[in-house]
DRENMARVO-167301 format. One record per residue (C-alpha): x, y, z; residue number from 1. Coordinates in steps of 0.25 Angstrom, whole numbers. Layout:
<nodes>
{east X	north Y	up Z	n NUM}
...
</nodes>
This chain:
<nodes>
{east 423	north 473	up 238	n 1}
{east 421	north 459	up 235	n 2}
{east 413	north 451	up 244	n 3}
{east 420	north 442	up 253	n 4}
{east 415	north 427	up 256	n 5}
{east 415	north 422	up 268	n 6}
{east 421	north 408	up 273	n 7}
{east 419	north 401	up 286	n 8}
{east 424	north 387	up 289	n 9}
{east 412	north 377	up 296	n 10}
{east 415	north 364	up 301	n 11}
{east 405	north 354	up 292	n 12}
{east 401	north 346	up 306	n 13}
{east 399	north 355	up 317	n 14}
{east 396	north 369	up 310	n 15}
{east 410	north 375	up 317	n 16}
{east 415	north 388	up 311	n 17}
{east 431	north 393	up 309	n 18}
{east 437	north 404	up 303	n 19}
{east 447	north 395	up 296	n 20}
{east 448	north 381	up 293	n 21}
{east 452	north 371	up 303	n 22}
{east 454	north 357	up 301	n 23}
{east 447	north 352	up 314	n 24}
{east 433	north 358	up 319	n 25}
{east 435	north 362	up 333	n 26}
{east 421	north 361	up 337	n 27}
{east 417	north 347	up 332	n 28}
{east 432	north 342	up 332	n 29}
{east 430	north 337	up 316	n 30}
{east 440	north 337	up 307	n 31}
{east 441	north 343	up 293	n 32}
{east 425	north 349	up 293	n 33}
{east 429	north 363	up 292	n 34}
{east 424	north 370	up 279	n 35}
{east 424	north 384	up 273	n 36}
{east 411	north 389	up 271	n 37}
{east 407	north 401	up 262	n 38}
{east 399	north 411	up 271	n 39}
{east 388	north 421	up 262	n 40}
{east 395	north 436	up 264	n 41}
{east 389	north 445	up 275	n 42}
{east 385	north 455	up 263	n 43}
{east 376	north 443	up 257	n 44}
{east 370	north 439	up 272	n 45}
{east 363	north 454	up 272	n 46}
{east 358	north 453	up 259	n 47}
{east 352	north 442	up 264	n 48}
{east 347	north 451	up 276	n 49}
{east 342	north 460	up 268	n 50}
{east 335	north 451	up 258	n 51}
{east 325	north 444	up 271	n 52}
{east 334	north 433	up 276	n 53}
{east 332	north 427	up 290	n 54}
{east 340	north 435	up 299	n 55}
{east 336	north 448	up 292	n 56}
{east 336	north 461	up 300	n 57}
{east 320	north 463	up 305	n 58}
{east 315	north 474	up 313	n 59}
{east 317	north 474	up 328	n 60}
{east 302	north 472	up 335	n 61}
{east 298	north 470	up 350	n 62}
{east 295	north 457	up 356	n 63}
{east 284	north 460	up 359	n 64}
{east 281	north 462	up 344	n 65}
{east 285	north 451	up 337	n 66}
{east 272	north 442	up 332	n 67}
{east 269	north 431	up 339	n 68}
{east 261	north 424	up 329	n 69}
{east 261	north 410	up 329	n 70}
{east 270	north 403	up 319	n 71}
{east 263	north 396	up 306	n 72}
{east 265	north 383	up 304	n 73}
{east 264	north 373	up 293	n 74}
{east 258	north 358	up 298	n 75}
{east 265	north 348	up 292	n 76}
{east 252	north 338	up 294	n 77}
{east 261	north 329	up 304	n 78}
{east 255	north 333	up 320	n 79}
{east 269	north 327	up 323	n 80}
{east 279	north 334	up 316	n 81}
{east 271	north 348	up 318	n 82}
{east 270	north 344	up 334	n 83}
{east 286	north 344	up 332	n 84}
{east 286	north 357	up 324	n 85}
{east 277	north 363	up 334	n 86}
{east 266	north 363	up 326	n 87}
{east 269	north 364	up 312	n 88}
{east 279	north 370	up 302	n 89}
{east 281	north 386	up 305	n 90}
{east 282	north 393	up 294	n 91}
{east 295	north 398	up 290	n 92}
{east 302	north 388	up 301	n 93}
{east 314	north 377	up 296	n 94}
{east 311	north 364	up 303	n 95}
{east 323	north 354	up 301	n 96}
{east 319	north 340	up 302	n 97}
{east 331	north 330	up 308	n 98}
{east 332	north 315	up 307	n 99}
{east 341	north 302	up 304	n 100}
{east 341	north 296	up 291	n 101}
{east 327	north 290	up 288	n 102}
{east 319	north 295	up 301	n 103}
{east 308	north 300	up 291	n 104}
{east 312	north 316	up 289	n 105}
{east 308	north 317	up 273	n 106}
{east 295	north 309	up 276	n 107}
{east 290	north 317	up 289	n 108}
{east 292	north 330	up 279	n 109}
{east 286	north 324	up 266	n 110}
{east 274	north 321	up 276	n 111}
{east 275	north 335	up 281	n 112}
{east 277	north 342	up 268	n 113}
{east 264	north 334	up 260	n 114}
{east 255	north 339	up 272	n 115}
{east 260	north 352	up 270	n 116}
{east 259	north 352	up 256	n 117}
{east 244	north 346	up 255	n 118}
{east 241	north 360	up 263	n 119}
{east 245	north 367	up 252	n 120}
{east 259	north 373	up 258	n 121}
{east 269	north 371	up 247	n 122}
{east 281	north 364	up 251	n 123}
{east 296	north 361	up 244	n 124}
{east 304	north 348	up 247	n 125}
{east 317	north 351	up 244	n 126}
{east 325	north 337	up 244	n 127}
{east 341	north 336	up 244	n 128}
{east 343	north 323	up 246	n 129}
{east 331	north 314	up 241	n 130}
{east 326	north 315	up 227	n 131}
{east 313	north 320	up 224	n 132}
{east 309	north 304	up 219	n 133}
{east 314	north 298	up 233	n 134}
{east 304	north 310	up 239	n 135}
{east 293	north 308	up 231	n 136}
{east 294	north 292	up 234	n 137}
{east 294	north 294	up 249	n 138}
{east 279	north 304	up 246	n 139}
{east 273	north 294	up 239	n 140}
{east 278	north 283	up 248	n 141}
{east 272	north 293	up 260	n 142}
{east 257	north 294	up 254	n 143}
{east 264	north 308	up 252	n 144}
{east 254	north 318	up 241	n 145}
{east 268	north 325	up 235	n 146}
{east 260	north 334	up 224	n 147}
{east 261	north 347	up 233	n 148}
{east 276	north 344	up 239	n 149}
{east 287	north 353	up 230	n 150}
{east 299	north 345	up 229	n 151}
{east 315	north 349	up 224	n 152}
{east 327	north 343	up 225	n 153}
{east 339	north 355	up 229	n 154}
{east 349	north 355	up 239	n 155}
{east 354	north 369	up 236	n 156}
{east 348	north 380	up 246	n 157}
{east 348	north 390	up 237	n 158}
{east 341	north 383	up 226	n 159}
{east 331	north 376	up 235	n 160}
{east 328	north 392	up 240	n 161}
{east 327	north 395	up 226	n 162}
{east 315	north 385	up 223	n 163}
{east 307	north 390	up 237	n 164}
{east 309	north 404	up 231	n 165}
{east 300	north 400	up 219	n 166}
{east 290	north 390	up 224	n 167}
{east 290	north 395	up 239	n 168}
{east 283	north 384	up 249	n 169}
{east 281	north 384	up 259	n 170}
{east 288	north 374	up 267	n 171}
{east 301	north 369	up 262	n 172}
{east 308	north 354	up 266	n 173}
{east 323	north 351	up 265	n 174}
{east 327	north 340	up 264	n 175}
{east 339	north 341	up 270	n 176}
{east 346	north 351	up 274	n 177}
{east 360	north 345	up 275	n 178}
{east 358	north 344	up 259	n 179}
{east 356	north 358	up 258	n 180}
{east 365	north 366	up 254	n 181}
{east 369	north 383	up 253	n 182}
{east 376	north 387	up 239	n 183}
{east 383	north 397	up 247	n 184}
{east 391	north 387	up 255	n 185}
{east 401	north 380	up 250	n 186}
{east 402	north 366	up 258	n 187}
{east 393	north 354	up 256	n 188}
{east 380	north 351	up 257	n 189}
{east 379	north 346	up 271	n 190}
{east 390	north 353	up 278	n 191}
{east 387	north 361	up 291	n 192}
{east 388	north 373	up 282	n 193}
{east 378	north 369	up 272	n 194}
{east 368	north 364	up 281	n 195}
{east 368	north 378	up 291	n 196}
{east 368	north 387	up 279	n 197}
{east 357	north 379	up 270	n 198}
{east 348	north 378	up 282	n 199}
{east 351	north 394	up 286	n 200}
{east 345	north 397	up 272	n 201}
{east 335	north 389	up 271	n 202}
{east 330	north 394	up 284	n 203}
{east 334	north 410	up 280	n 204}
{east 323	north 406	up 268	n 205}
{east 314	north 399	up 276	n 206}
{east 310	north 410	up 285	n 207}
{east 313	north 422	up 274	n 208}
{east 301	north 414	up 267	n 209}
{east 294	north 409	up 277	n 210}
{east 296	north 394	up 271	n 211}
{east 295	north 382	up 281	n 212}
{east 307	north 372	up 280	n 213}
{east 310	north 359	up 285	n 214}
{east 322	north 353	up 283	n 215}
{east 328	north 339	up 284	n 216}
{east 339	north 339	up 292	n 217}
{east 349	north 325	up 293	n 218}
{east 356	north 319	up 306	n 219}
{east 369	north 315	up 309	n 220}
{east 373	north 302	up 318	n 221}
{east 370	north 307	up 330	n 222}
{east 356	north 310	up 325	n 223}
{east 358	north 327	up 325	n 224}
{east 355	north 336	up 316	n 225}
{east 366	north 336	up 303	n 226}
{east 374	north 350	up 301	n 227}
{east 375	north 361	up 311	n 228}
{east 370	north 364	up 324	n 229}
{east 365	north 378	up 317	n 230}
{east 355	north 371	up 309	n 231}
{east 346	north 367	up 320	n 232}
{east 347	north 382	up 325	n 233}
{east 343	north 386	up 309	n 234}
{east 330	north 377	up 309	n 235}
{east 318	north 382	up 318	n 236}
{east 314	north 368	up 319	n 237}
{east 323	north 356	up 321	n 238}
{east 315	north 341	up 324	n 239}
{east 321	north 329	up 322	n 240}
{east 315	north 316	up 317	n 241}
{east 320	north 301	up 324	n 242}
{east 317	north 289	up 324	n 243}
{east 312	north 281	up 337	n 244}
{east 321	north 268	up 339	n 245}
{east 313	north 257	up 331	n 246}
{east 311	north 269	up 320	n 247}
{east 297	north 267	up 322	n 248}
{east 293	north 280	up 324	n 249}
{east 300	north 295	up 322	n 250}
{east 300	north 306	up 331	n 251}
{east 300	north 320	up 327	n 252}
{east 306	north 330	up 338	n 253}
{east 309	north 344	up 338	n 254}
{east 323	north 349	up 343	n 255}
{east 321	north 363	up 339	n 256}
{east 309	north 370	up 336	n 257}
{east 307	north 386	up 337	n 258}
{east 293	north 385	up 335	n 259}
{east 289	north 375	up 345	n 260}
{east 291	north 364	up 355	n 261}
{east 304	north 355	up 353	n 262}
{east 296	north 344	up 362	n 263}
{east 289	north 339	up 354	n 264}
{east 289	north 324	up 347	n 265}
{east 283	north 320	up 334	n 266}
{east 281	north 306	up 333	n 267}
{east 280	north 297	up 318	n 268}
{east 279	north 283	up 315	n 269}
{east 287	north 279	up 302	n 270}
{east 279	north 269	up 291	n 271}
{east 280	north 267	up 276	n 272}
{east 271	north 280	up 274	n 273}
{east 280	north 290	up 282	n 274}
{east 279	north 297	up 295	n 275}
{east 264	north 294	up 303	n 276}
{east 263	north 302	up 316	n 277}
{east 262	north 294	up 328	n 278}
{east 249	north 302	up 336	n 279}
{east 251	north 294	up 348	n 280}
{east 267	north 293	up 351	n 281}
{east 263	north 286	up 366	n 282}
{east 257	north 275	up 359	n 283}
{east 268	north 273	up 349	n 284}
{east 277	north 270	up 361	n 285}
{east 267	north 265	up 370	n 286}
{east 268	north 252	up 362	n 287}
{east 271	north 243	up 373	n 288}
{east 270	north 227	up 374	n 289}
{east 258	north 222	up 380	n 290}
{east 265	north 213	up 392	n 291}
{east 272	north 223	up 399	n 292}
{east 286	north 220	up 405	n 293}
{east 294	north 227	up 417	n 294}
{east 302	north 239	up 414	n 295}
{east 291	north 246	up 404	n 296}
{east 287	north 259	up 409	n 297}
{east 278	north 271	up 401	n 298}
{east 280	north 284	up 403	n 299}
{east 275	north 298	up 396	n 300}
{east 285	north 307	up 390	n 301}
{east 281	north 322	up 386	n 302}
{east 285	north 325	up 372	n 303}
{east 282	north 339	up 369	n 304}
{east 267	north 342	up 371	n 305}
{east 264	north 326	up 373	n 306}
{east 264	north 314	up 381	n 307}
{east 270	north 303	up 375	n 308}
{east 270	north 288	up 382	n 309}
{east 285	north 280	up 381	n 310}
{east 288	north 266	up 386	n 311}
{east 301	north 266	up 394	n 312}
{east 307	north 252	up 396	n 313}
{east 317	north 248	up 407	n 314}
{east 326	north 236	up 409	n 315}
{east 334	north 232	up 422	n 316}
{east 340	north 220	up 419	n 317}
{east 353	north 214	up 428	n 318}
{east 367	north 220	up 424	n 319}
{east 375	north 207	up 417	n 320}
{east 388	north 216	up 419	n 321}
{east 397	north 226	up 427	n 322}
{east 392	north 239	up 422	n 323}
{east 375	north 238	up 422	n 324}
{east 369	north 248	up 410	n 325}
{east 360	north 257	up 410	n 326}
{east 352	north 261	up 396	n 327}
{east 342	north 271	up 393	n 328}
{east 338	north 272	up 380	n 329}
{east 328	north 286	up 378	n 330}
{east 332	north 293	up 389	n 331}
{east 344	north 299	up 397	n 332}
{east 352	north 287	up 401	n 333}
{east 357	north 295	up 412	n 334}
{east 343	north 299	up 418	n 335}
{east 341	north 283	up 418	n 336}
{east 354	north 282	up 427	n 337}
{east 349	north 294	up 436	n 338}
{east 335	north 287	up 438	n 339}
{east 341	north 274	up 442	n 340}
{east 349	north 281	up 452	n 341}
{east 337	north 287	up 458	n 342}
{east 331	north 273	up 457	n 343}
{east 341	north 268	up 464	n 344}
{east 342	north 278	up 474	n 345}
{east 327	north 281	up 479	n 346}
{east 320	north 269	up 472	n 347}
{east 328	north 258	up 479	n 348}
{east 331	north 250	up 466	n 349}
{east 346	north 248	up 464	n 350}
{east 349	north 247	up 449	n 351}
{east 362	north 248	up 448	n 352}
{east 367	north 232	up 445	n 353}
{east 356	north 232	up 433	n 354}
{east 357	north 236	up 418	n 355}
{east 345	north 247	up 415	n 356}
{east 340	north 248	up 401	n 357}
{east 328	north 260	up 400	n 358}
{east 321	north 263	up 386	n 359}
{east 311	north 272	up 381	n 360}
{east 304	north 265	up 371	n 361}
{east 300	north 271	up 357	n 362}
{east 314	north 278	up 354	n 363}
{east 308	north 289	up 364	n 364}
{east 318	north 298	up 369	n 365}
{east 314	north 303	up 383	n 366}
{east 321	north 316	up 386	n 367}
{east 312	north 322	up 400	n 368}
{east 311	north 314	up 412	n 369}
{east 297	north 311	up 415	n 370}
{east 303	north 297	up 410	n 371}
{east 311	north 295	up 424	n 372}
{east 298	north 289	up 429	n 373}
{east 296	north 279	up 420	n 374}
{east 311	north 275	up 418	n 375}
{east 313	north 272	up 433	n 376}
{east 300	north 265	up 433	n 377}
{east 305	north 254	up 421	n 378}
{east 316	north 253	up 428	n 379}
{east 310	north 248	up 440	n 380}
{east 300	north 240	up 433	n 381}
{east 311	north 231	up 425	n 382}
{east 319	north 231	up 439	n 383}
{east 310	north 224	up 447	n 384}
{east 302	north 217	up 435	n 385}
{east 288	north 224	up 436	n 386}
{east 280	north 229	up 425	n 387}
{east 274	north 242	up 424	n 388}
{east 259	north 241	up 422	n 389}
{east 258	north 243	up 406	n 390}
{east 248	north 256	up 410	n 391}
{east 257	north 264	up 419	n 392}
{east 266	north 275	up 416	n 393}
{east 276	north 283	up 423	n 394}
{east 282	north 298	up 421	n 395}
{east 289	north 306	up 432	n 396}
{east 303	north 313	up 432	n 397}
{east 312	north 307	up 444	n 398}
{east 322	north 316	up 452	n 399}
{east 335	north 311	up 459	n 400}
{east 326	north 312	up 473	n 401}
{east 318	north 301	up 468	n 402}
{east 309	north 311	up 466	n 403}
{east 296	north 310	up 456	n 404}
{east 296	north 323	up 449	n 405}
{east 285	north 328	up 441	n 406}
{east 284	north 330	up 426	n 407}
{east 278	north 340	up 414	n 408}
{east 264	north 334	up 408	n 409}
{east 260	north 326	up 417	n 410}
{east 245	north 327	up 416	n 411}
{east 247	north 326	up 402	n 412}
{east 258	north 314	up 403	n 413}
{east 246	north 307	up 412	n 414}
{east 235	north 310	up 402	n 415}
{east 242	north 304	up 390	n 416}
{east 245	north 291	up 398	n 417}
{east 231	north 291	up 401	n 418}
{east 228	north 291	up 387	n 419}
{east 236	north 280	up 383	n 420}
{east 228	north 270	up 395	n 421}
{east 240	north 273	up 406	n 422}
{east 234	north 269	up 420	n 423}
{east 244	north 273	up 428	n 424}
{east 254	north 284	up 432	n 425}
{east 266	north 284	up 439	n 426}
{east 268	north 300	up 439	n 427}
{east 277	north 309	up 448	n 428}
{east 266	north 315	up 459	n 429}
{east 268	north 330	up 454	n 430}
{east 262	north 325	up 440	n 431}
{east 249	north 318	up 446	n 432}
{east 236	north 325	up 443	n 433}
{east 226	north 331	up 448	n 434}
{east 216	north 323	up 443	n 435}
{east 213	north 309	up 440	n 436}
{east 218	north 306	up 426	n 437}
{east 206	north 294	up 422	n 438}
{east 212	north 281	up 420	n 439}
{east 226	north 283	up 427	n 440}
{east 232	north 280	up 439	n 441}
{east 241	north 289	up 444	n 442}
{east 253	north 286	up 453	n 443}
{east 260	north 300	up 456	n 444}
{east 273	north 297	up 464	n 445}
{east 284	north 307	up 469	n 446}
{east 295	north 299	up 473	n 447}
{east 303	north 285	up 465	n 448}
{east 299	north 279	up 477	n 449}
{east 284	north 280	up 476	n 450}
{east 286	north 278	up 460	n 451}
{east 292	north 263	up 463	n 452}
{east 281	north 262	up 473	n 453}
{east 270	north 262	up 462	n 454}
{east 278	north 253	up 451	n 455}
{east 280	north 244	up 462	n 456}
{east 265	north 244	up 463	n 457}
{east 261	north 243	up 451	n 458}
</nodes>
C-alpha cells in the first residue's frame, strides 16, 4: 500500500483550518490567505513516538511520585532578564523573546550569550536574517569577547538540527523564528504554517536533548506577537521587550512563564555599548524638577516582587469647547472616568465643565489600582492650584462608596518610600502600620472625604 500524504488548507493570518479551499477565511474575514499544507503521515508521527519525541508514550506514575526537584537554570549574568525568567534559563525550556524593530532583542541575547559562554556552556547563534559580519560588528561594538560564541548562518530546520547533532551546546539562540523554516512544508518561510511547525520542532528537539532555546520572535503593527496564536502556547516562556515613550529605557516583561512569576518587570537603559540594567527603576522615574508644580503626585506601584516609585501628573484646565476631554495616558481611561464620578459625587468637586488630562510619567503602564489614590489627588491638586509637598506620596484603592480600601505590600510600599527620603504618607487606614516607620509621617485615611482633608492640609 503506498502511503498516502496528507493535506490540510491553513489560512496564513490567523492559523484557520478547512477541509477544502475557500476563498475567504471565516474566522478572520481575509480574503485569498487559504493555503494547502502538506501534513507528515500518521505512520511517520509514531516513528517519531517511538524514536523519543516530546509527546512519547511514558510510564503512568502517582502524583504523588513525580520528583519535585527544582529545575536547573542557566544565569544569563543580567539580574534583570533572569528576575523576568524567574531566575535563569531552565534547562531544556524554549524562551521566545518579542519586540518592535530596534527595541534591543539581538543585543539583550548577545549580552546574555557572552556571559554564558565566559562560564564555559557552549552556545550556537544561529542567524537568519543578519550576516555573521553585521553580528560580529555589533560584539565588538558591545565590548562583546566573541572567541567562545559558535556562529551559523541557516534558515532550514532540519539543517540547523543537523549541526546541534554534531557540535551539541548547550543553549541555542534563533534568530528569528518567523525565518525559520520546516522542509516538510511546502508554503513560505514566514506563513502561519511555517512558523507553528518550525517552532513545534525545535521545541520536540529541545526537550529530547535537553537544549535551552531562545528564540527571537517579530511583532506586528499592533505590537503582538507575529504568526499564530499556537506559538505562544509551543514556548514555555514568552517576554516581550518595549520601549518606554522617549525610548530611553527598555522594559522586559513576561506574558507567559511556566517556570515562574509573569509579574515581574525587567528594567534596561539603552547607550552606545548595549543594554545596562537600571538597579534602582524608582530613581529612573523619580527624576522630577526641583520647583514643584500643582498636579504632580508620587505613588508606589508593585511590580512583581518590588516597589517601584512613578510620577503621576494631572491637568484641569477649562473646557474652550462643547464637549470637554477626558485623557489618560498609562492607565484605564475608563477607571479615570469612574474616579471623577466618585470625586464628584462624595468629594464635592464638580469637574464636569473641565478638560482632564492624567499621565503616568516614564512610559509606565499601570495595570492595579493602588494608583486611585494618587490619580484623584493630582486631580485635586491641579484643580484648585495647590502643590503636593515634593516629599509626599499617596497609594490606596477607592471604591464607589467613597471608600478608601486597602492594598497588597503595604509595609513593603512604605519602606521603599522610606528609602528614597518620602516624609509623608497618605495611605488607606487598613494599610497603617503597626509601628513607627523612622522618618515618615503617616496619614492613614478611610474615606475621600478625610483624604481631601489632609491634601487641603498640606
Amino acid at each position: 500500500m503506498s502511503k498516502k500524504s496528507q493535506t490540510a488548507f491553513v489560512c496564513q493570518d490567523c492559523g484557520a483550518d478547512y477541509p477544502r479551499w475557500n476563498g475567504q477565511c471565516t474566522s478572520c474575514g481575509q480574503w485569498n490567505t487559504i493555503k494547502e499544507v502538506r501534513l507528515g503521515s500518521a505512520k511517520a508521527s509514531r516513528n517519531e513516538r517511538s524514536q523519543g519525541y516530546a509527546g512519547a508514550l511514558s510510564a503512568v506514575k502517582r502524583l504523588n511520585e513525580v520528583d519535585l526537584s527544582e529545575a536547573e537554570r542557566i544565569n544569563t549574568g543580567l539580574s534583570e532578564f533572569d528576575r523576568v525568567l524567574g531566575g535563569g534559563i531552565v534547562v531544556g525550556s524554549v524562551v521566545l523573546l518579542g519586540g518592535a524593530p530596534g527595541a534591543g532583542k539581538s543585543t539583550i541575547l548577545l549580552q546574555a550569550i557572552a556571559h554564558i559562554a565566559a562560564k564555559n556552556v557552549s552556545v550556537l547563534y544561529v542567524s537568519g536574517e543578519e550576516s555573521l559580519q553585521q553580528i560580529a560588528e555589533r560584539a565588538k561594538r558591545l565590548g562583546i569577547s566573541s572567541d567562545k560564541i559558535l556562529m551559523l548562518a541557516e534558515t532550514s530546520i532540519q539543517k540547523i538540527c543537523d549541526v546541534l547533532d554534531e557540535i551539541q551546546p548547550k543553549v541555542l539562540v534563533i534568530d528569528s523564528i518567523q525565518v525559520v523554516y520546516n522542509q516538510d512544508i511546502e508554503s513560505a518561510p514566514g506563513s502561519v504554517s511555517q512558523v507553528r511547525e518550525s517552532a513545534s520542532y525545535l521545541t520536540q528537539y529541545a526537550k529530547r536533548n535537553r537544549l535551552s532555546v531562545l528564540m527571537v520572535g517579530h511583532v506586528t503593527k499592533d505590537q503582538s506577537l507575529a504568526g499564530p496564536m499556537t506559538l505562544s502556547h509551543i514556548v514555555d516562556t514568552q517576554v516581550m521587550l518595549s520601549s518606554t515613550d522617549d525610548a530611553r529605557f527598555r522594559l522586559l516583561r513576561a506574558d507567559k512563564n511556566r517556570f515562574g512569576s509573569v509579574g515581574e518587570l525587567g528594567f534596561f537603559a539603552m547607550d552606545s555599548s548595549g543594554l545596562k540594567e537600571v538597579k534602582n527603576p524608582s530613581a529612573m522615574f523619580l527624576n522630577r524638577p526641583d520647583k514643584p508644580a500643582p498636579g504632580s503626585v508620587v505613588t508606589v506601584l508593585w511590580e512583581g516582587t518590588r516597589p517601584l516609585l512613578v510620577e503621576i501628573q494631572a491637568l484641569v484646565t477649562e473646557c474652550q469647547y462643547g464637549n470637554p476631554r477626558r485623557l489618560a495616558v498609562g492607565f484605564d481611561q475608563n477607571r479615570l472616568a469612574m474616579l471623577l464620578a466618585v470625586l464628584s459625587r462624595h468629594g464635592g468637586i464638580f469637574t464636569a465643565n473641565d478638560e482632564i488630562y492624567a499621565n503616568v510619567v516614564g512610559g509606565i503602564k499601570v495595570s492595579e489600582t493602588s494608583s486611585d489614590l494618587a490619580i484623584v489627588a493630582g486631580i485635586v491638586s491641579s484643580f484648585k492650584n495647590k502643590i503636593i509637598p515634593h516629599d509626599a506620596f499617596f497609594f490606596g484603592e477607592i471604591g464607589l462608596s467613597g471608600e478608601i480600601r486597602p492594598v497588597a505590600n503595604g509595609q513593603a510600599r512604605l519602606n521603599d518610600a522610606a528609602k528614597h527620603g518620602f516624609n509623608k504618607a497618605v495611605i488607606p487606614k487598613s494599610n497603617a502600620p503597626k509601628k513607627r516607620i523612622e522618618g515618615l509621617d503617616i496619614y492613614p485615611v478611610a474615606t475621600l472625604v478625610e483624604a481631601l482633608e489632609v491634601i487641603n492640609g498640606f
